[in-house]
N, C-alpha and C positions, 0 to 999 in steps of 0.2 A: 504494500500500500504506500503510496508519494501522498503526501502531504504538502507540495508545494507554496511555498509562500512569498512570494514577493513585492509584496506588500507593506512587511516590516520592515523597521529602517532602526537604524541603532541611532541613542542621540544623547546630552551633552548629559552629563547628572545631575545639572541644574531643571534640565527640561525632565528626564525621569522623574526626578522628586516630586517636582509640581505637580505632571499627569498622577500620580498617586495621591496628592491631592486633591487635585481634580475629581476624582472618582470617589473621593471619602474615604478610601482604604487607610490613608493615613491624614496627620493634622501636622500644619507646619511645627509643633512643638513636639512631634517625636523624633526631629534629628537626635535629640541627646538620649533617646532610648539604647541600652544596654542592647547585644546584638541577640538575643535571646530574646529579652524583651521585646523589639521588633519582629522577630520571627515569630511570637505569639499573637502579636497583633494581626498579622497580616495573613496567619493561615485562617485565626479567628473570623477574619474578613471575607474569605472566599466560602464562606460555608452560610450563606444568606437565610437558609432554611431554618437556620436552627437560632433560638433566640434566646441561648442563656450558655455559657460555658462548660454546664456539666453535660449540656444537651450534645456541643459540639465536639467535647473530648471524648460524648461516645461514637458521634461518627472519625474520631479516628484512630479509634483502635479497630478499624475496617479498611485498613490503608497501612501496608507494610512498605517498610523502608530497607529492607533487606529480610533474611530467612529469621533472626530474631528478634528485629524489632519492628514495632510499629507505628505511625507518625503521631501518638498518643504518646510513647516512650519519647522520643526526641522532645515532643512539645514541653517538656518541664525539667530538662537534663542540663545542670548547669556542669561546665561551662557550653556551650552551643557549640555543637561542628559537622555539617551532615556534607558525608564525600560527595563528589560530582556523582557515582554509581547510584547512594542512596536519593541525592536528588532527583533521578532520571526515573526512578522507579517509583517513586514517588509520583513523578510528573504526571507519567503515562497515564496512572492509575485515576487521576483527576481527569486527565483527558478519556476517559472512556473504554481504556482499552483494559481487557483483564488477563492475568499472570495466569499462564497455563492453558491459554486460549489462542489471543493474541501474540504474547511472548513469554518469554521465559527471564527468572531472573536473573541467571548468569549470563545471558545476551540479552541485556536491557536497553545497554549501549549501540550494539549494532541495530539493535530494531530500533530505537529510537534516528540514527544516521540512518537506514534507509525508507524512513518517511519522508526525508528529505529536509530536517527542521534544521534550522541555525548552529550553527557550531558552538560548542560550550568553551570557554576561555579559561573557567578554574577549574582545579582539580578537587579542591572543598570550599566549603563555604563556612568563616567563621570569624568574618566581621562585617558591618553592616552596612559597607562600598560593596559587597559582592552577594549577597542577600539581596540586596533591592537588585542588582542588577539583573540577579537568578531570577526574581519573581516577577521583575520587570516581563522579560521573557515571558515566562509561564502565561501571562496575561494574554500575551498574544499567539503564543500557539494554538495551532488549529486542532482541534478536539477529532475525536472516531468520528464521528456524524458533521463534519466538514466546518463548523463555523470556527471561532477562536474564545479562548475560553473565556475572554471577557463579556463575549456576546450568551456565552452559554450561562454565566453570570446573570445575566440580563433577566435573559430567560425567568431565572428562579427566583429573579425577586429582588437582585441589587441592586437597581436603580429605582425603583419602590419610591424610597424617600424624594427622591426628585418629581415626583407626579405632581403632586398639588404644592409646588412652590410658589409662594406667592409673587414672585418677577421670575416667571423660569425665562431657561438658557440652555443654550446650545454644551455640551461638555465634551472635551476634546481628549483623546489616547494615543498618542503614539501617530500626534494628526488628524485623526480620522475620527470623525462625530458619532456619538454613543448613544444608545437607545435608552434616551432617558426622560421616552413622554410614553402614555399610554394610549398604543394605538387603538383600541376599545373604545376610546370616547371622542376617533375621529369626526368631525363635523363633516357629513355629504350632504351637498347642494350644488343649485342649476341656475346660471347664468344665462343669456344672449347677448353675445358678442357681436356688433355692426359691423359690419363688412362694407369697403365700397362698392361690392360686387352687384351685380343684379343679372346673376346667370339665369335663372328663369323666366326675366324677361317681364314681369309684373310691375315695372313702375316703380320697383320699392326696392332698398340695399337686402341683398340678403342676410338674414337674421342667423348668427350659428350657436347654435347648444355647446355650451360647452361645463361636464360636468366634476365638480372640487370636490377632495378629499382633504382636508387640513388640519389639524392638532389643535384639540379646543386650551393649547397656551395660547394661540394665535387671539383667541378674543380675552386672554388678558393682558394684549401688549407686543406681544413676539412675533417681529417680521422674520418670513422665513424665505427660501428659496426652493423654485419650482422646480419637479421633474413633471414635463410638457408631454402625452402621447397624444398624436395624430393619429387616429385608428381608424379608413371607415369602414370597420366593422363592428365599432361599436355597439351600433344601433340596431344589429340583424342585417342579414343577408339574406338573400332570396334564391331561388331553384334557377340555375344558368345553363344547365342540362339542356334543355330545349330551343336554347338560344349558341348551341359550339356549332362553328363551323364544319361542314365536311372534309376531311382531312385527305378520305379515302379516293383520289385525281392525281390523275397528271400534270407534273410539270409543264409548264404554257411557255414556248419561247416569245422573247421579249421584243419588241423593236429596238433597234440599234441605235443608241443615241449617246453621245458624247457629251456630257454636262460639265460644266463650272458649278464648284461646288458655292458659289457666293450666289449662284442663281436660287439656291436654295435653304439659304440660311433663314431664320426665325426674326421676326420685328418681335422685339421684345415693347409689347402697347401698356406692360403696366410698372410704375413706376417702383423702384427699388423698396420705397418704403410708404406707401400708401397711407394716409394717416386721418381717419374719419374725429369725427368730434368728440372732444374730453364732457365727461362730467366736471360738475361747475362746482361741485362739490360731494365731500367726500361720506358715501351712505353705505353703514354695515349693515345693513339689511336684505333678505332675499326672501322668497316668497316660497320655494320651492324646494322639496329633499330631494336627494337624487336615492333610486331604487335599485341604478347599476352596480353592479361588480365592479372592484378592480381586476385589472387580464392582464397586469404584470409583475409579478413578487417583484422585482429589481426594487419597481416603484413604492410597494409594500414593506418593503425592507426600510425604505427610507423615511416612510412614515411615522416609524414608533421613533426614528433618530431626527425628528421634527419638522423635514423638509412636506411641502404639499406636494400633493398627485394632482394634477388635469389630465380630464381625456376628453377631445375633441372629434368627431366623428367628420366634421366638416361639411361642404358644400353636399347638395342633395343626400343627404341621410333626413332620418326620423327626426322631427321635429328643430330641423333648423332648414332653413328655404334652398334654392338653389338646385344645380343637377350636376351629376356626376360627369368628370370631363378626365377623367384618368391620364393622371399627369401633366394636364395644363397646364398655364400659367394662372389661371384664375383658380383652378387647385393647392396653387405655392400662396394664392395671396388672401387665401380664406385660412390656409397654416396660421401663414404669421400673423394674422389678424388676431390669434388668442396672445401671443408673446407679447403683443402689442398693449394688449389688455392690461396683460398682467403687467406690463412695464408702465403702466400706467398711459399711455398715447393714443387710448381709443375708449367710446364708450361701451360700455353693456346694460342690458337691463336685467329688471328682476322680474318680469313676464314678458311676455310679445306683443301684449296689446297695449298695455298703461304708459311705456315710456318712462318708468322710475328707475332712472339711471343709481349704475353705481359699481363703487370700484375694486381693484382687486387690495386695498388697505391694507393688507395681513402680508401681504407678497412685499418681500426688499427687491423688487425689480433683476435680478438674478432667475433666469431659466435655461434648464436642460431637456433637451429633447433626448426621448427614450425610443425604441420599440424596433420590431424585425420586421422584415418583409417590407409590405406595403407601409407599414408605421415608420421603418427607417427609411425607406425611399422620402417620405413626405418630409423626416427632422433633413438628410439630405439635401431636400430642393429648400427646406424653410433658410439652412444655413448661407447657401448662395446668392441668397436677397442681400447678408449683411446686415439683418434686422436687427436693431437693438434694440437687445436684454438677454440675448439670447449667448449664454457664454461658453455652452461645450453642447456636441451631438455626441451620443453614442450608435451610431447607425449599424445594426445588425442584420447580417446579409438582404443589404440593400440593394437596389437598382441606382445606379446614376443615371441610364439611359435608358429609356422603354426600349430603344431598337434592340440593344443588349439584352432584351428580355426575349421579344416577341420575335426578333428577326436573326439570322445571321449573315455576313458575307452576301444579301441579295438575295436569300430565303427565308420565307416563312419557316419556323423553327418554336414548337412548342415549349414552354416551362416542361420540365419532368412532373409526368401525369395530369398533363394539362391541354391534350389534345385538343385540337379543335378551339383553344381561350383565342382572346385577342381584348387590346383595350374597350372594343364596345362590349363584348362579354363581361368583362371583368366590372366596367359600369353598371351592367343589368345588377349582376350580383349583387354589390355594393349599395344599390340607389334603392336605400329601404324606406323611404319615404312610400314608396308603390306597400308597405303595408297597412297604409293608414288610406283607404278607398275615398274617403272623403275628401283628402288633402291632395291626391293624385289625378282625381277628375280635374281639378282645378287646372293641371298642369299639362296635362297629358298631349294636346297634340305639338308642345313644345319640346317637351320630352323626348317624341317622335323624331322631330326634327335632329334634337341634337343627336341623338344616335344614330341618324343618316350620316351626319357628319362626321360621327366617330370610324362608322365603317367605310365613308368612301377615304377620309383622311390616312386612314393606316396602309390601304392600299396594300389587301391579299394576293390583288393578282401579279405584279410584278415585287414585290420585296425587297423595293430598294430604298433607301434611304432617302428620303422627300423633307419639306420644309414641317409635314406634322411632326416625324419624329426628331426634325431638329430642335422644335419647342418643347421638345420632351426628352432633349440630353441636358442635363444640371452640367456638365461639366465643361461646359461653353463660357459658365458663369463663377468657376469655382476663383477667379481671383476677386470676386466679392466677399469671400468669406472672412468673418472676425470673429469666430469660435475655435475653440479646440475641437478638435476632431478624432474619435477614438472607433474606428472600421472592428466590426468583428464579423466572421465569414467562420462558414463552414468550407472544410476542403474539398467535400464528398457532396455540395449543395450543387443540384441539378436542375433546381425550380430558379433560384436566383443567380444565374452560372457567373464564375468569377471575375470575368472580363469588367463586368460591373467594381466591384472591388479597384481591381489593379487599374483600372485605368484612371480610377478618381483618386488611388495612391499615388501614382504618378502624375496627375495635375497636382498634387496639395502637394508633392516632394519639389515641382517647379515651380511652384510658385512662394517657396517656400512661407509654408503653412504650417503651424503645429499642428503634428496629430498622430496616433501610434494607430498600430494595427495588428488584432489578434485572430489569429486561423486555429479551430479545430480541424477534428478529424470526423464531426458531425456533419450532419447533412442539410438539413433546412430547418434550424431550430436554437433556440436557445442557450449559452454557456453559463447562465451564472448559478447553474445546480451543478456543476462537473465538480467533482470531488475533488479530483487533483488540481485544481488552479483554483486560488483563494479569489476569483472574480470579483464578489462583492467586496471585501478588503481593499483591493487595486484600485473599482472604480471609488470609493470613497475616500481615499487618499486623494485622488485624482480631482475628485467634487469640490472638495472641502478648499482648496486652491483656485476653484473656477468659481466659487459661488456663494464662498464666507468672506466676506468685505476683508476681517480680518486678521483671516486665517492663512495668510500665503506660506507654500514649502516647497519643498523641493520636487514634487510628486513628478515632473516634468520630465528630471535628472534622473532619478529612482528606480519609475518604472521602465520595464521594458519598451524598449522603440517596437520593436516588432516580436511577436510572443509566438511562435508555432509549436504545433503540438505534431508528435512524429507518431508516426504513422506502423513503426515496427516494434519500439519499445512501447509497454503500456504506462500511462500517468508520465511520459515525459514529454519536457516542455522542452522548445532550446529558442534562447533569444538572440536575434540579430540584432543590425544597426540598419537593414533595409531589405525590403523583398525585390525579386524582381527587378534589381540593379539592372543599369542601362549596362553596367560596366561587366556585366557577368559573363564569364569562358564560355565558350561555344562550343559541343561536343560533334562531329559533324558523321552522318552516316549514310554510307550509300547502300541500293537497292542490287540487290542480283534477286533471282529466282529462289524465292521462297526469305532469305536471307538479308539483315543488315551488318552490313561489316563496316568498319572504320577505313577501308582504304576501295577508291573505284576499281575495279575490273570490268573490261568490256565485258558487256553481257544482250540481252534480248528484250524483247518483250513480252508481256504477260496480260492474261483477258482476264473477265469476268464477265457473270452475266447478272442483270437487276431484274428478275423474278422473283423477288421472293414474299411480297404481297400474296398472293393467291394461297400458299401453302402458311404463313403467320394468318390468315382471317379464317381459312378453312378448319386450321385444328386451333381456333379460339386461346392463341395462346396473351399472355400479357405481356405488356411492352418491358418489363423486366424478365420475363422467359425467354423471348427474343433475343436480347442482350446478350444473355450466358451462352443462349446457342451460339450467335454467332462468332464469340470470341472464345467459344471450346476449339480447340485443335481438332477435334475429330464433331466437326457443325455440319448438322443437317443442313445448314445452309452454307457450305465450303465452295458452293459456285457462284455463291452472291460477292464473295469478297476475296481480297489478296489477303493474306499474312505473310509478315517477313517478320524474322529472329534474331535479334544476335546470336552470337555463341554464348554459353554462360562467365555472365561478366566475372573477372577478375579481382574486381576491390568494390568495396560499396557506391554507388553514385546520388547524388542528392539534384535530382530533378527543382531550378528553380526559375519559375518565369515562364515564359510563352515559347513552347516549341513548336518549328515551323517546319510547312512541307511547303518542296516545292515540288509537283508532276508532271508527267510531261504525257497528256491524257489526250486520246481521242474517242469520240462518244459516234455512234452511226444512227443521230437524230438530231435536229436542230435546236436539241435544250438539255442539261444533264445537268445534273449534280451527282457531287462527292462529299462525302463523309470520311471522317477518318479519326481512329481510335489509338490511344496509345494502351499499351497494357502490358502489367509486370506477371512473368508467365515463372513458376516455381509454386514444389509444394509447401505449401506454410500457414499456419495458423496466425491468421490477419485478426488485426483489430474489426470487431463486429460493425454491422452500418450504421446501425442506434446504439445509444447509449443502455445498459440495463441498470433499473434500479439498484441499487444497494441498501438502499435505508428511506422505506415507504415514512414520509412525513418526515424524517430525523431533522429537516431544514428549518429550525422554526426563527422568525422574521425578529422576532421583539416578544415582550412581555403582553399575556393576551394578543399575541398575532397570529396571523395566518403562518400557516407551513406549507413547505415544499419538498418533493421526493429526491433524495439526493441520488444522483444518477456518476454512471464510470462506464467507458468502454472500457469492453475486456476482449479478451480473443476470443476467435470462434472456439467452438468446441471439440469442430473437427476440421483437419488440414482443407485446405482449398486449391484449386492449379492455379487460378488465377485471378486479377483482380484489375478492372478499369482505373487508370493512370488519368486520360484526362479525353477530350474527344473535341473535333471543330466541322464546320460547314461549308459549303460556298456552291453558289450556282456559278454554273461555269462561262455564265453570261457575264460577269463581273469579277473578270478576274482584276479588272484595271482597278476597279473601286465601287462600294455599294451603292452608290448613285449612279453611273455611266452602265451601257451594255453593249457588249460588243459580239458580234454575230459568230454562231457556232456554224462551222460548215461539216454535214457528219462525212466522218473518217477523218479526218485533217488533225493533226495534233496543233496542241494548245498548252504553253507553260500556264500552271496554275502555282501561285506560291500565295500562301495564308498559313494564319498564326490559327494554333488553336489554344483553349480555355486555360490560362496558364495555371501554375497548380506548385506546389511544395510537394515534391515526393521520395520518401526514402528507397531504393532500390538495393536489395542484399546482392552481394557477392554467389556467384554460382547461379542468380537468378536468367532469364533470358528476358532483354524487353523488345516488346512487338508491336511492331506497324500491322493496322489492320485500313486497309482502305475500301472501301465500298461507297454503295448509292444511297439508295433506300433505307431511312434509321425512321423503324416503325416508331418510337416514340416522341418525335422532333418533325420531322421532313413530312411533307406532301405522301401519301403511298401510291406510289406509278402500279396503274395495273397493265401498263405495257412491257413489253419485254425489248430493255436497250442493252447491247453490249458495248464495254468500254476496254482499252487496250491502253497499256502504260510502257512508253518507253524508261524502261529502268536505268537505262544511261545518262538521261537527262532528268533522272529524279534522284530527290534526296530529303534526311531529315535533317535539321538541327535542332539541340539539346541543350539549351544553359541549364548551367549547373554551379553549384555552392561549391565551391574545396572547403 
């Protein structure tokens, strides 16, 4: 088990001491306490349950400090001296973990070093510079069930006293803000936030819901800082089944047209910071509770540590006006329109119909935008306005670019399991207002309207990149941004594929930008329940720098720049200083028959055929069954595609950044596309695709808060041959670039050269890696029910492989 922590930060022993003040554990008048003395005080302190000394001297004679004593013995042994051994063992057993289960006591030490905790500096403890330092420590290690024992403290009751303070206050640890309000007595209410917008067309600004979660210290006094989510799913979703695209056609050649890509750039028609009318004065009043859930522990987590939750559902959702326009511009300016709010720079009201304005008063004008998917895509485009108040995103496997989502290379190309989507689908889903029948008559043949334009603007039939999804790449605009920026991605995420990511790394790295970026080994989900990465730690460190007037630290320097999680050992992390360096070695491999080798030899060429639609629909297989067939070496579908091998590598290689093909392809039809996969071929017991739980509930948020299921990939349970590396697209009409199309003449060869989804990959030694190239990727692509053959000169094709030394 890794315990990962890097989060902690060692600091001066004037700053120790205080944070133990801070926390109540001790009082500035115990420096002159005997070292015994303070060792009494401070075990006495962690034991919150128990509310009298004889109560707590019995829970510790349930807590050995080696094979004869136990931390009841020590606790009254003058003179004080407990070895590093006896401390460690002692630790553990605070942290959760039990002797003869967990570990054993004469390897207390080694199991405590391979969790991965802090290194110890003494070898005993027995005076009271190295006692506090120890206990220092102790505080912050992270427990069996993933938080750090201060929080587990929490949990049970130590911060109790803080609840009804009558001026409470934020309390700080080792930096990072403590859970020292009771999230139980949070206050939920609903706002309307004015928008300049009037996307539905009614004559009137649209009106947006937006609903607070806040710490009832906030009404006696205590400005706090916001974590912002833009969700719109807030509000419900609706059945889009009936509204997917047919997937199951042919490829359509294109007209052949040569574009200036400035012919198709985006007028940006709304103003960077759009700013409707202030209240004229300041009104704590609301009229409305809110019924909703919170749908992000992150947010939850912050709650009981006294920051608010917003969640905003936005333009055409349930009860705020407006229609869904799936990453517009009038989508980015209904976002900021809450930040706005809460920054004090726009009105709200306290119903829709009165007009009784009023403000966000309880908010220090400080917010963070939270949330994955569509929720990070939206704090993404909110950040590129430059709107202030807005001072860090956490954007988790986000989109920067719709095209990035919906298209590749000049093809239409699904999200993973998302056939048939596209942004006016994705609108249906989302525009929950259609569940309120009263409120949608009103609107409805505007509604109409705008999801014409949604589907002629995306523009299925050719897939090229046009002026709608110019207004829907954020990253045209990323040198507006004046937040910190902290990207988390999954490496294994197929729905939100990573070109999204990297490419909006690589604008914030040029334009220099702060902002870090962490990859699992997840797939389209969540990291701040992963066992082995202290997440919620980092990002708190991290906050409390962006968003506590003043609180500034070094969280900047601290943490890691770039966090990845590998992919062959399990719970390890390795941190860079950047992904996807421009600067990264190039591996270069050429193509023979069946084969990649490191050096060209004339060789020949090689066919395939794209039939393989008829027999993937006949025997109803799933687009991840398909998958594994075709990347089995012995695939029922082995004439759909090429495979080529290396030999089994030599030393490990660390795949890093976008590898590229270049083919040298001719297609006997006037339209084709190519597909192509990379994949690490060896048998080996892989990290699983999902995380499995570990400990149902063991995540709990604060005192009276919600929990979460603490989750860990582990290995399969049984060997695998192989495992998808990374995979890319491209219609062969555009090999110049996704806007221009240039005419296929069939039989004629055509260099095609494109990047695919770049990716972080561990690759072992002895393993083989393989090029699989084919047409038809039943999960993504169009499916041809025609039958084209395509022919590759291997002498004018090849891959390149950046890689990490």
């Amino acid at each position: 088990m890794k315990l990962n922590q890097f989060a902690f930060h060692q600091v001066s022993s004037e700053q120790l001491y205080q944070d133990l003040v801070n926390i109540k554990l001790l009082d500035e008048s115990d420096k002159t306490l005997s070292s015994l003395k303070l060792f009494q005080k401070l075990i006495a302190g962690i034991f919150p349950e128990y509310h009298s000394l004889s109560s707590c001297l019995e829970a510790l004679r349930y807590i050995s400090v080696d094979s004869q004593h136990t931390l009841a013995d020590i606790f009254n042994t003058e003179p004080f001296h407990l070895s590093r051994h006896q401390f460690i063992i002692m630790v553990l057993q605070l942290l959760k973990f039990e002797i003869g289960i967990d570990f054993q006591m004469d390897n207390a030490e080694a199991f405590y070093q391979d969790c991965g905790y802090p290194k110890l500096s003494f070898d005993q403890i027995n005076d009271s510079e190295t006692l506090l330092r120890a206990f220092y420590l102790l505080l912050n290690l992270r427990t069996k069930n993933g938080m750090n024992f201060l929080d587990d403290l929490a949990n049970r009751g130590f911060f109790n006293s803080f609840f009804d303070a009558q001026a409470p206050h934020f309390v700080f640890f080792n930096n990072r803000v403590q859970a020292v309000f009771d999230a139980s007595k949070t206050i939920r209410e609903i706002v309307y936030v004015e928008s300049d917008l009037d996307t539905d067309h009614d004559g009137k600004h649209d009106l947006l819901e937006a609903t607070i979660f806040r710490p009832a210290a906030t009404d006696r006094g205590l400005k706090v800082p916001t974590l912002y989510t833009a969700n719109p799913y807030f509000k419900g979703t609706n059945d889009m089944t009936p509204s997917l695209h047919n997937v199951n056609q042919n490829l359509q050649p294109k007209k052949a047209q040569i574009i200036d890509k400035a012919e198709i750039q985006a007028t940006h028609t709304l103003a960077y910071q759009p700013i409707g009318a202030k209240a004229s004065e300041e009104n704590h009043d609301t009229e409305i509770s809110a019924q909703a859930e919170t749908v992000y522990s992150l947010n939850d987590y912050f709650l009981s540590r006294g920051f608010a939750s917003v969640y905003a559902a936005g333009i055409g959702t349930r009860h705020s006006d407006g229609l869904r326009t799936t990453g517009s511009q009038e989508e980015t300016a209904s976002t900021i329109a809450i930040i706005q709010w809460l920054h004090g720079d726009r009105i709200a009201y306290t119903n829709r119909t009165d007009h009784i304005p009023t403000t966000a008063w309880w908010c220090n004008g400080n917010v963070t935008m939270t949330g994955k998917s569509y929720l990070g895509t939206l704090a993404t485009a909110a950040a590129t306005t430059g709107v202030t108040g807005l001072k860090a995103i956490i954007s988790e496997s986000a989109i920067s670019s719709w095209y990035d989502y919906y298209r590749d290379n000049g093809l239409v190309v699904a999200p993973e399991d998302c056939q048939g989507e596209d942004t006016d689908v994705l609108a249906i889903d989302t525009f929950s207002r259609l569940k309120d029948d009263a409120d949608f008559q009103k609107i409805k043949a505007v509604y109409e309207r705008q999801q014409q334009a949604l589907t002629v603007g995306q523009d299925r039939d050719t897939g090229n990149y046009n002026t709608f999804w110019d207004e829907r790449n954020y990253r045209n605009d990323v040198k507006h941004i004046q937040c910190a920026v902290l990207i988390v991605h999954g490496l294994n995420d197929w729905n939100v594929k990573l070109r999204n990511p990297e490419k909006l790394w690589r604008a914030l790295r040029a334009a220099k930008i702060p902002a870090k970026i962490f990859l699992h080994q997840g797939q389209h989900i969540y990291m701040n329940n992963i066992r082995s990465i202290d997440f919620n730690d980092m990002v708190n460190y991290w906050l409390v720098d962006k968003l506590c007037h003043d609180q500034k630290n070094a969280s900047d320097a601290d943490l890691p720049k770039v966090l990845i999680q590998d992919n062959v050992t399990p719970e390890q992390w390795h941190h860079y200083q950047d992904w996807c360096a421009e600067s990264a070695p190039i591996k270069q491999f050429y193509l023979q028959k069946n084969r990649l080798t490191t050096k060209p030899k004339p060789t020949e060429t090689q066919s395939f055929i794209d039939n393989g639609t008829t027999d993937f629909l006949k025997h109803n297989q799933t687009e991840h069954q398909w998958q594994n067939a075709l990347l089995s070496q012995t695939s029922e579908y082995q004439h759909n595609r090429l495979l080529f091998l290396t030999d089994p590598l030599t030393k490990d290689l660390y795949i890093d950044g976008n590898p590229i093909v270049t083919l040298q392809v001719a297609v006997d039809s006037t339209s084709g596309k190519l597909s192509v996969m990379l994949a690490d071929y060896g048998i080996a017991r892989r990290l699983q695709a999902q995380p499995s739980i570990v400990g149902r509930g063991a995540l709990q948020l604060g005192f009276n808060n919600l929990t979460e299921d603490l989750k860990e990939f582990q290995l399969e349970t049984h060997p695998s041959p192989f495992k998808l590396i990374t995979k890319g697209h491209i219609n062969m009409q555009n090999r110049r670039n996704t806007w221009s199309n240039d005419v296929i003449q069939p039989g004629n060869f055509y260099t095609v050269r494109f990047e695919l989804q770049p990716t972080h990959y561990h690759l072992l030694t002895n393993h083989q890696l393989g090029l699989i190239v084919y047409s038809t990727d039943m999960g993504m692509t169009l499916r041809e029910s025609r039958v084209q053959s395509y022919t590759l000169d291997l002498n004018a094709s090849r891959l390149e492989i950046p890689y990490n030394k």
